[in-house]
C-alpha positions as CSV (number, residue, x, y, z in Angstrom):
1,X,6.2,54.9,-4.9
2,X,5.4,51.1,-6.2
3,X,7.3,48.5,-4.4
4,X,7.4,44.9,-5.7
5,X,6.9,42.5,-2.3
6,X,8.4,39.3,-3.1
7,X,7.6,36.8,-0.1
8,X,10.4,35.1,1.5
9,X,11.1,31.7,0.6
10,X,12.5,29.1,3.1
11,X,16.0,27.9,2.2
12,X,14.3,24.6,2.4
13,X,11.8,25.0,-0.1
14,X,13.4,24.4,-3.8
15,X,12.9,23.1,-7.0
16,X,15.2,20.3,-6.3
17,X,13.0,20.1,-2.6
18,X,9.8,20.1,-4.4
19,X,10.2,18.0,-7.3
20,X,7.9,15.1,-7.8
21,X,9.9,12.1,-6.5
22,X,9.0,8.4,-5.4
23,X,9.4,7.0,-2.0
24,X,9.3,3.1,-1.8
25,X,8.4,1.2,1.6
26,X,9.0,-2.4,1.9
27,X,6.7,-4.2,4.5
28,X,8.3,-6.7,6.6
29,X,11.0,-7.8,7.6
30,X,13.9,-8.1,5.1
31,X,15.4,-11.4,6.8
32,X,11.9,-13.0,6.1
33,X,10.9,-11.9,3.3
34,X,12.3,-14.4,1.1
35,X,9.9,-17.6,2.2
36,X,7.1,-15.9,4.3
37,X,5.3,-14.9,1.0
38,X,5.7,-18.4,-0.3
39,X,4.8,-20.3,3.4
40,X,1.4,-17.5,3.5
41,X,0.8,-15.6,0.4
42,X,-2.5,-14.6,1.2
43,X,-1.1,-13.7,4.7
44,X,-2.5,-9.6,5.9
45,X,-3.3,-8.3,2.3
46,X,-6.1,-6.4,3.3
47,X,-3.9,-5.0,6.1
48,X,-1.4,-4.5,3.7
49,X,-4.3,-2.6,2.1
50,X,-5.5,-0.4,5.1
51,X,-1.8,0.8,5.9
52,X,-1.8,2.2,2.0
53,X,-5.1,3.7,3.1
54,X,-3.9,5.8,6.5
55,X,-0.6,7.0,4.4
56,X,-2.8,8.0,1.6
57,X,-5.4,9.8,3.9
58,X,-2.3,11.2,6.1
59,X,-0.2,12.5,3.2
60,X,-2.9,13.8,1.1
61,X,-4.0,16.0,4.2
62,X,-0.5,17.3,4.1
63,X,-1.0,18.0,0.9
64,X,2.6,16.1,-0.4
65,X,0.8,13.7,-2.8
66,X,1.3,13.9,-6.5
67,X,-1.5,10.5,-7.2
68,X,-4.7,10.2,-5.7
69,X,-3.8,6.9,-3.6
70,X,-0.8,4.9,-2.1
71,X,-0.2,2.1,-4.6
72,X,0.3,-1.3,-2.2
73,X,1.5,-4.8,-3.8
74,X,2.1,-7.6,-1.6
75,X,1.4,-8.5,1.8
76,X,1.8,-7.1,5.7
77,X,4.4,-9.9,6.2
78,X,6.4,-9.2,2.9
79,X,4.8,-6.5,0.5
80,X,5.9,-3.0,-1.0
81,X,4.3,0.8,-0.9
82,X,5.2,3.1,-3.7
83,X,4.0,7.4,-3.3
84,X,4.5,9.1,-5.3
85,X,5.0,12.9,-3.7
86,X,6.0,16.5,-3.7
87,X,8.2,16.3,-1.3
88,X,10.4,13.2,-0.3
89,X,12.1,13.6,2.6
90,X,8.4,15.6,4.0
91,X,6.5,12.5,3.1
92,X,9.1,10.2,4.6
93,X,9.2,12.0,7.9
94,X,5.3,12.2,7.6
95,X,5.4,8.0,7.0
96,X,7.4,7.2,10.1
97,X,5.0,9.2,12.2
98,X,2.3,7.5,11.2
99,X,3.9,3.7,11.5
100,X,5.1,4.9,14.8
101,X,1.5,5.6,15.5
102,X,0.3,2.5,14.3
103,X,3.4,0.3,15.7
104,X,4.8,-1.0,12.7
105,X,8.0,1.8,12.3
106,X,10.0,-0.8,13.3
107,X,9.3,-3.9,10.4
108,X,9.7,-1.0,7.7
109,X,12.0,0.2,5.4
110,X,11.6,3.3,3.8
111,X,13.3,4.7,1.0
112,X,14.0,7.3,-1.2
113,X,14.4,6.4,-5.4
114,X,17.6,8.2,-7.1
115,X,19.0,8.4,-10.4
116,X,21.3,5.4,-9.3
117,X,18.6,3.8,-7.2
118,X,17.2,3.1,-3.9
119,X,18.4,5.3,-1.4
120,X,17.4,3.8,2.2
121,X,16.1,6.3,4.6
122,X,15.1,4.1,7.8
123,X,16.5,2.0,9.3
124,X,20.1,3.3,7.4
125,X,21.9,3.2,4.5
126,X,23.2,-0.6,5.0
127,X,19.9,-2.0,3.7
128,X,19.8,-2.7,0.3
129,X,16.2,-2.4,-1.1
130,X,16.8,-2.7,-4.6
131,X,15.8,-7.0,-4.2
132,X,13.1,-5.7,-1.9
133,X,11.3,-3.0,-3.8
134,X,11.2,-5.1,-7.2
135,X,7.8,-5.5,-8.4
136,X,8.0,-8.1,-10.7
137,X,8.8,-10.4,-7.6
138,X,5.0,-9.7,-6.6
139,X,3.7,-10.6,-10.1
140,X,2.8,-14.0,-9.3
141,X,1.5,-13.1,-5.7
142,X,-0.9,-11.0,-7.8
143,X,-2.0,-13.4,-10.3
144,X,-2.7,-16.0,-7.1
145,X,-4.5,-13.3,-5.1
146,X,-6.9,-12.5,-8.3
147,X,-7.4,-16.3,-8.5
148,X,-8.5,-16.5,-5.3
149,X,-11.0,-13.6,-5.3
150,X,-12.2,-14.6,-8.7
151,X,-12.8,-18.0,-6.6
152,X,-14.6,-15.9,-3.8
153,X,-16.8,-14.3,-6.1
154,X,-18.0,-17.1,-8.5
155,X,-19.1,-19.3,-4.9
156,X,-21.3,-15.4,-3.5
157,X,-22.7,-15.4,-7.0
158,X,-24.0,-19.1,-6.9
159,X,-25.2,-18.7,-3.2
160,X,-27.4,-15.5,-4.5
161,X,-28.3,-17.4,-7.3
162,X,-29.6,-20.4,-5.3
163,X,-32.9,-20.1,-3.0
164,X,-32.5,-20.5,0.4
165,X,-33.1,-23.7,1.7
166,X,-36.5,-24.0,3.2
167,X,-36.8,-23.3,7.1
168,X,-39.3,-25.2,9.2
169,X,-42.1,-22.4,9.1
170,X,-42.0,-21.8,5.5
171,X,-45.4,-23.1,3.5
172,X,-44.1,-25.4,0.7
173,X,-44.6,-23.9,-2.6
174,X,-47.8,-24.6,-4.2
175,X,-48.1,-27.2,-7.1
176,X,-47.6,-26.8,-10.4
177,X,-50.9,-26.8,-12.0
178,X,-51.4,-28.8,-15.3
């Protein structure tokens, strides 16, 4: 006699459970975050940068991200994380272990995006991330950030450029001949 063996499928696990959904993480602290990217805007972006990196190594090993990378905009101090995962409330349990690792848990707020909007995970439900997960407050922290490394890179490309000053062993060169 052929059986049909269906597995068993956690209560948990559901379309609704599974869904692709966005999770939204505002760095900082919410009191602050109105004048510290004005007083440093340049202020932790690359550790901005390397927190995107852990949560995008930690939640692609467990497998609950639908992109390839964390997408980070701002600043340590004041800045925003969007992921884009399988599993919300998964990922969000999988980001506060990780901040409680690294010691920032507590200057986060994580939440979860609904049809009506931002739905705030940790601390609670009293914080209102709608002003604080806007990206087109960052659009002029980008444009200032791209300046600067455009800067950066135009002064490396002129030092290459340039021969290095003569040290006091170095032969001069010889003469032009005519």
């Amino acid at each position: 006699m052929n059986a049909i063996i269906t597995p068993d499928i956690p209560a948990a696990i559901t379309p609704q459970t599974t869904a692709p959904a966005l999770v939204g993480l505002h760095l900082g602290d919410p009191a602050k975050a109105l004048f510290i990217r004005d007083m440093f805007p340049f202020d932790h972006a690359m550790a901005a940068w390397m927190v995107a990196r852990v949560l995008t190594l930690s939640l692609s090993n467990d497998l609950l991200l639908e992109d390839p990378a964390v997408t980070i905009f701002g600043t340590l101090g004041d800045g925003m994380a969007l992921i884009h995962t399988r599993n919300a409330h998964q990922t969000v349990q999988s980001i506060k272990a990780e901040l409680e690792h690294l010691q920032l848990l507590p200057l986060v707020q994580i939440g979860i995006r609904q049809p009506d909007g931002w739905q705030c995970v940790h601390p609670g439900p009293e914080v209102n991330l709608a002003p604080l997960l806007d990206i087109a407050r960052f659009a002029k922290f980008h444009d200032q950030l791209l300046k600067k490394q455009q800067d950066q890179l135009a002064v490396l490309r002129q030092l290459f450029k340039a021969p290095p000053p003569p040290g006091p062993d170095d032969t001069p060169p010889p003469a032009p001949v005519k």
